[in-house]
C-alpha positions, 0 to 999 in steps of 0.5 A, a space after each residue: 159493929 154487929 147488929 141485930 134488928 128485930 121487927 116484930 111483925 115481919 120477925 116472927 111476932 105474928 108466926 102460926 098467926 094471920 099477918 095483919 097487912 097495915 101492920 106488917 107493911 109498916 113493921 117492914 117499912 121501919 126495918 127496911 130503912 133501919 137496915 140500910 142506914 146501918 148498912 150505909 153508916 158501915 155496920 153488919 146487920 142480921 134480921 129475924 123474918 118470918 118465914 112466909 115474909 122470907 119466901 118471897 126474898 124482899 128488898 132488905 141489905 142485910 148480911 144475914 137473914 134467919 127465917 123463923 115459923 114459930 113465936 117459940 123459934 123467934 124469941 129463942 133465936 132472938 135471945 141467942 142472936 142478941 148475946 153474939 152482938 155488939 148491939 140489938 135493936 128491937 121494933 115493937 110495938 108497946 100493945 100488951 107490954 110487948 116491947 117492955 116485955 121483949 126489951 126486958 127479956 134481953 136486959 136480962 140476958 145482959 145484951 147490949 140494946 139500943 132501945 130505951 130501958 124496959 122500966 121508961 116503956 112501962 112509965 110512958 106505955 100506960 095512957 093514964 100513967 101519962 097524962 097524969 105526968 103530962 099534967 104534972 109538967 103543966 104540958 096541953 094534954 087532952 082531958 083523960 077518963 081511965 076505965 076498965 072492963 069491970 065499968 057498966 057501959 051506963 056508968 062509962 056513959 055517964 061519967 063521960 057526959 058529965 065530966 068531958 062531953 063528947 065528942 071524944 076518942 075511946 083508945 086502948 091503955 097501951 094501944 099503938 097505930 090506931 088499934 081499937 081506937 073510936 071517936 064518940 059523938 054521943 052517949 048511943 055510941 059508947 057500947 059500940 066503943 067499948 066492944 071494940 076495946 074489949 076485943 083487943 089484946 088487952 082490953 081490961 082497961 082503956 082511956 077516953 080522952 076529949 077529941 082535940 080538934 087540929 092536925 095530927 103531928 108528930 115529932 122525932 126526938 134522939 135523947 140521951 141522959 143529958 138532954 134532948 134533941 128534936 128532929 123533926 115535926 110530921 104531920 100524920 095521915 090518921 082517920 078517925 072513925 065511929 065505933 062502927 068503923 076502923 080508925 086507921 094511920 095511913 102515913 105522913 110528910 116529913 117534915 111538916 111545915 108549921 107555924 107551930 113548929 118551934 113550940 112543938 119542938 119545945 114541949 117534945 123536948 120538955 117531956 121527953 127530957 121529964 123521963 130521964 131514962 128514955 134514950 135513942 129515938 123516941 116519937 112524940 103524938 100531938 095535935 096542933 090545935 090553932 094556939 098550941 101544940 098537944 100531946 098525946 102520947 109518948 113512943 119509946 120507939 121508931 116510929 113510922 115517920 122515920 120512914 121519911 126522915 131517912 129520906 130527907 135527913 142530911 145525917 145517917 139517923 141510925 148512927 146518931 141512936 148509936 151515937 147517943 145511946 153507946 157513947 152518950 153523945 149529945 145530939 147535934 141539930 139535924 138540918 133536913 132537904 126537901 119532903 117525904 110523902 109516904 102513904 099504904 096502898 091497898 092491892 088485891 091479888 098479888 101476881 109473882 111477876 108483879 111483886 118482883 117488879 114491885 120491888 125493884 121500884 125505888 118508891 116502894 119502901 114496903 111491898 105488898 106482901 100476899 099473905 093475908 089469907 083473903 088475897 088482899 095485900 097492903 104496900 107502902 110509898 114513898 116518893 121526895 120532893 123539893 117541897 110538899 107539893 112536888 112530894 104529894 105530886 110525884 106520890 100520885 105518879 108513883 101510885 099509878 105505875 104502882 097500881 098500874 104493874 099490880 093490874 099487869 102481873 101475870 105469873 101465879 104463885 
């Protein structure tokens, strides 16, 4: 088959733009392992990039590269790419209807997509929308607060001491990887909160939710029309912070070991299968709390944690979205070896020599891309181990050398 796999933020979505670094490293982490698993299952790839992404020639196994400068130059080339497929995948993320926008655009042109239908974007992207459903489907979600920007900040403060309690988490309706995001501890920290709401792409209307202590996990669902299939629980690297600071997701394991494992898997599915149009790779956000798992919200998309799944899953994870969304076929349990530990390191200063090495490291999934106009430059690691702890181990090794070629690059740009 011929595919096409856009990723927004190394694709073009950030063209004539600054290109956040946590956000294009993860953009780029998704696409690089995406490729090569559909390079590996047979399939010829093609791949938007944005032109200063391009320039540095990054590791990604594609049989066609398309540079792109502008976002005009990537949605036509996308649109144009996708008729002349057998397939599109698109990465995205949900902020501002963005996927349900780009997934839409090319429903209309009749392409053939592997992403779940722009109408099952919309119904799981709105945070209100889904913890009415979660309620509904009598599933642990936390205590939900909708807002918008027309609220008096002493109206927000009041509703929320009376019918929550703090602490709790300000978010963004649609927001994705933390963007925007503030836990709350007390009523003085409400206007800082929702300042950094209304600086967000869209900030007309947000959620506050009742913090739930416990670990930050996840769980990967392949689905089809039938039913639903987990994958596997992550447990996820996310830093919580004040309104004064940048909450922030740093990465995972993959999987995660818990007691809580099958219930988890359980409620995933439950919800999952509740949206009859959700098809393909779907993520599930939860907190495991000591009694429960709760969930947060719903990702009708890759995630990050496939990243580590592609390393550790005995299967080729990008055939079996092919599999359940073209051929409808029912997903069959995944068994899974070892760990993966990935995590973003943050580098300054870039040197072209040390790029190139970079890049030939086998624990890089995404290199530090030096775009950012302050020469600050984010990567992402990855390294596997027979259990967690050889995982974490061999990360810690892996980050040294890496950090140890930044500080040795030579040559200039």
């Amino acid at each position: 088959m011929r595919i096409l796999v856009y990723e927004h933020a190394s694709g073009g979505g950030f063209a004539e733009e600054p290109l956040p670094q946590g956000v294009l490293a993860e953009g780029f982490a998704m696409l690089r392992s995406l490729v090569a698993d559909f390079r590996a299952a047979g399939h010829e790839v093609t791949t938007l990039l944005d032109s200063r992404v391009a320039a540095f020639s990054p590791p990604l196994d594609t049989q066609r590269i398309v540079p792109v400068s502008s976002r005009q130059e990537a949605n036509e080339e996308l649109l144009n790419l996708a008729a002349s497929m057998d397939a599109t995948y698109v990465i995205a993320p949900e902020t501002d209807k963005g996927l349900e926008t780009l997934v839409g655009s090319l429903e209309h042109r009749d392409a053939m997509l592997l992403n779940c239908p722009a109408r099952a974007i919309a119904e799981v992207a709105d945070k209100a929308v889904l913890h009415e459903h979660l309620r509904n489907l009598d599933v642990p979600t936390p205590d939900t607060l909708l807002f918008s920007a027309r609220n008096e900040n002493a109206e927000i403060k009041r509703v929320v001491s009376d019918k929550l309690g703090f602490p709790v988490v300000f978010k963004p309706l649609d927001g994705v990887s933390c963007s925007g995001l503030s836990v709350v501890h007390s009523e003085r920290e409400v206007t800082g909160a929702v300042g950094k709401l209304q600086r967000e792409p869209d900030g007309k209307s947000f959620v506050a939710q009742k913090l739930i202590n416990g670990v930050a996990a996840s769980v990967c669902i392949i689905a089809t029309s039938k039913g639903a299939r987990a994958v596997s629980l992550n447990r996820q690297d996310v830093r919580l912070r004040a309104p004064s600071a940048v909450s922030s997701y740093n990465g995972g394991l993959v999987p995660f070991d818990s007691p809580l494992r099958r219930e988890a898997f359980a409620v995933a599915e439950k919800v999952v299968k509740s949206f009859q149009e959700l098809k393909g790779f779907v993520g599930v956000d939860l907190v495991l709390t000591e009694a429960e798992p709760v969930v947060l919200e719903v990702n009708p998309r890759l995630t990050m944690s496939y990243v580590g799944l592609k390393k550790v899953a005995r299967r080729n994870m990008a055939q079996a979205i092919v599999d359940t969304v073209l051929h409808q076929k029912s997903p069959d349990e995944t068994q899974t070896s070892g760990c993966a530990y990935f995590s973003k390191v943050m580098v300054h200063d870039v040197e072209a020599d040390a790029f190139r090495e970079a890049c030939r490291m086998s624990e890089v999934v995404s290199p530090p891309f030096p775009v950012a106009g302050d020469g600050s430059a984010c990567a992402i690691l990855l390294s596997h181990g027979a259990t967690e702890k050889e995982a974490i181990t061999r990360f810690g090794e892996a980050k040294k050398r890496f950090l140890d070629i930044m500080d040795g690059g030579a040559q200039s740009w």
